[in-house]
N, C-alpha and C positions, 0 to 999 in steps of 0.2 A: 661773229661776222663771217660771210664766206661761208657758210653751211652749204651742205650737198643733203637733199630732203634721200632718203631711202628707210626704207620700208618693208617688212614682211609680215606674210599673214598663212594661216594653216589648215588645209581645206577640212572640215568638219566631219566629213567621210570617206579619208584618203584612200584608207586600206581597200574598199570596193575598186572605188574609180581607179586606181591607180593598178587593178587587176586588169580592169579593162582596157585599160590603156595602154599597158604593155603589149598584151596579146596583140592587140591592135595594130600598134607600130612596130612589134618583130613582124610580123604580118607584111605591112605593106614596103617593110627593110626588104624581103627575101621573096615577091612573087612577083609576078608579072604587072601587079598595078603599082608598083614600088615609085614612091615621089619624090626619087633622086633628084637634088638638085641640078639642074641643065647649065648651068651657066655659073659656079659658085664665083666671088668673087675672092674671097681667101681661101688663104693655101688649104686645103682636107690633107691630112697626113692621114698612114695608114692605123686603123684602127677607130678612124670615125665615119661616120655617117651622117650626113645632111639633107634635108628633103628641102624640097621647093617651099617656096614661105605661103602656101594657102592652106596649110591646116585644120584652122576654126572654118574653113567652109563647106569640110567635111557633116555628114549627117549622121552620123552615129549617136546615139546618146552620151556615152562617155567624151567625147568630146564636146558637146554642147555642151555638158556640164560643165567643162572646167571653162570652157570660152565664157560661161554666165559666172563664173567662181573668179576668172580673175580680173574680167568686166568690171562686177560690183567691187572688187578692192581695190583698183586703182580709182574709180570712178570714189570712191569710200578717203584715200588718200588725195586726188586730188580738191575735193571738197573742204577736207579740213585745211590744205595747203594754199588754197584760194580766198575761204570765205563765200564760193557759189552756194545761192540757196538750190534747196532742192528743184526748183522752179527752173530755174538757170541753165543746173545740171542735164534737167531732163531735154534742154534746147540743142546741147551736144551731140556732134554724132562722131563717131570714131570708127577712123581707118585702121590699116594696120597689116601686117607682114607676122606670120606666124607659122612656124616650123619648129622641126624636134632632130637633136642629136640621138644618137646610138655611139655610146662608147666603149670601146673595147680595149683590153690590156697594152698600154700604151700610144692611146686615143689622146689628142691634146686640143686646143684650140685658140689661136693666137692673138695677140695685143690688137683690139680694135674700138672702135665705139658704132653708132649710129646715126650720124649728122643731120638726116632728113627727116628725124623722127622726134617728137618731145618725150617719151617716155618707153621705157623697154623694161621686160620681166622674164624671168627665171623659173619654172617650176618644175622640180624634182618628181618623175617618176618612180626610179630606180636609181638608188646612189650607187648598185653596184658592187655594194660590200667591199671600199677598198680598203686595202693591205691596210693596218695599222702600223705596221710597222716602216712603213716610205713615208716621210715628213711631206706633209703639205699637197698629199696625194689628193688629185681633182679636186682642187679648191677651185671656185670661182674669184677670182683675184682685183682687187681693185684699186691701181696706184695712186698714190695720191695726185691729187689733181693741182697742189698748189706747185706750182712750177718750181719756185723759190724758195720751198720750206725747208730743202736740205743745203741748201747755202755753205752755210755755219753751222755745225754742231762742236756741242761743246757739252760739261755737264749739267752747264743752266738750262740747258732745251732738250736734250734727247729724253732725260726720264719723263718728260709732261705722255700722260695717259689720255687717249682716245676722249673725244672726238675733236683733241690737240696734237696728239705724237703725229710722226714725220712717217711714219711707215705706211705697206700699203694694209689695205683692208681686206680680211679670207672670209670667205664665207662657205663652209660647209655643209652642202646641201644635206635637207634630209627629205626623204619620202615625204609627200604632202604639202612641201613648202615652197611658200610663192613668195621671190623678191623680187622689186621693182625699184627702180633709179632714171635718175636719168639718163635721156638716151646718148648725152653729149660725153658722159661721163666713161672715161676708161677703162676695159677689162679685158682679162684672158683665164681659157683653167689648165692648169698644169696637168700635165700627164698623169692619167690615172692607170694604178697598177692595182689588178687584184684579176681576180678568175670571174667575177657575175659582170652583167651586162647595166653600162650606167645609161640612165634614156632622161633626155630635158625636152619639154618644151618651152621654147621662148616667143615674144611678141616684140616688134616695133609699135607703136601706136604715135598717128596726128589726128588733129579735131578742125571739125569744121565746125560752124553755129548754125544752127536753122534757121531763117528769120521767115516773118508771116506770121 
């Protein structure tokens, strides 16, 4: 009861794409056509970087590519999560908000969701290489969402194991990997510590239906 559907999937030819993509986005971080966000609505503390959310409408290849890589796996999860036939699916058409972090040595980004969107994703560029040794360093963090489930603890309920325990959910990224959740769903990433540079991009997504 009460399930939160989430999802990951791992692009098939990360190490390429994921060359080009950095180049890419250090790129447009540090010149003149840089897609600094104009308006952000949450705090940027020092040490991150947020661009404007039209990303995928970039033309470069590497970027179409992953705009089609993480298309088909949401489009992939929400099929099974529905029961749309292929037929259905292809009736869809999907909006969306998409922009990339740049993290730097004590780069964070704090508790939020995305209200106006049904589904939102994660994909790991560059984790970064952080510090092994700082606990919990740049995780993507995801509290739990039962309001109520820390109530009461006692020893009848605290040891129950995932996808029952009371704690929140980490997820650490790696090169190549694409999570997706829902967009209602709560998250933050703790401060990342190490010397390399961590890069995500992420999407909001809503759907419209075609008809005709």
């Amino acid at each position: 009861m009460f399930a939160v559907p989430f999802s990951t999937a791992v692009h098939p030819a990360a190490d390429a794409l994921n060359a080009e993509l950095r180049k890419l986005i250090l790129d447009l971080e540090t010149t003149a056509e840089s897609q600094r966000n104009p308006a952000p609505v949450m705090h940027i503390p020092a040490g991150l970087y947020e661009s404007d959310f039209t990303f995928f409408a970039r033309k470069e290849r590497a970027v179409q590519q992953l705009r089609d890589f993480c298309w088909a796996s949401l489009g992939e999860l929400i099929q099974a999560l529905t029961g749309r036939s292929a037929a259905q699916m292809a009736q869809m058409r999907i909006l969306s908000h998409t922009w990339f972090h740049v993290t730097r040595d004590g780069g964070w980004f704090g508790h939020h969701n995305h209200p106006m969107a049904s589904w939102s994703g994660v994909y790991c560029v560059d984790d970064g290489r952080p510090n092994p040794a700082v606990p919990e360093n740049g995780v993507l963090t995801f509290p739990n969402p039962l309001q109520a489930a820390n109530v009461f603890l006692d020893p009848g309920n605290v040891p129950m194991e995932p996808p029952y325990s009371h704690g929140n959910y980490a997820q650490r990224l790696q090169p190549g990997q694409l999570v997706m959740f829902p967009s209602w769903l709560s998250h933050f990433v703790t401060p990342y510590r190490g010397d390399g540079t961590r890069i995500t991009v992420a999407f909001n997504c809503w759907f419209s239906q075609a008809t005709g």
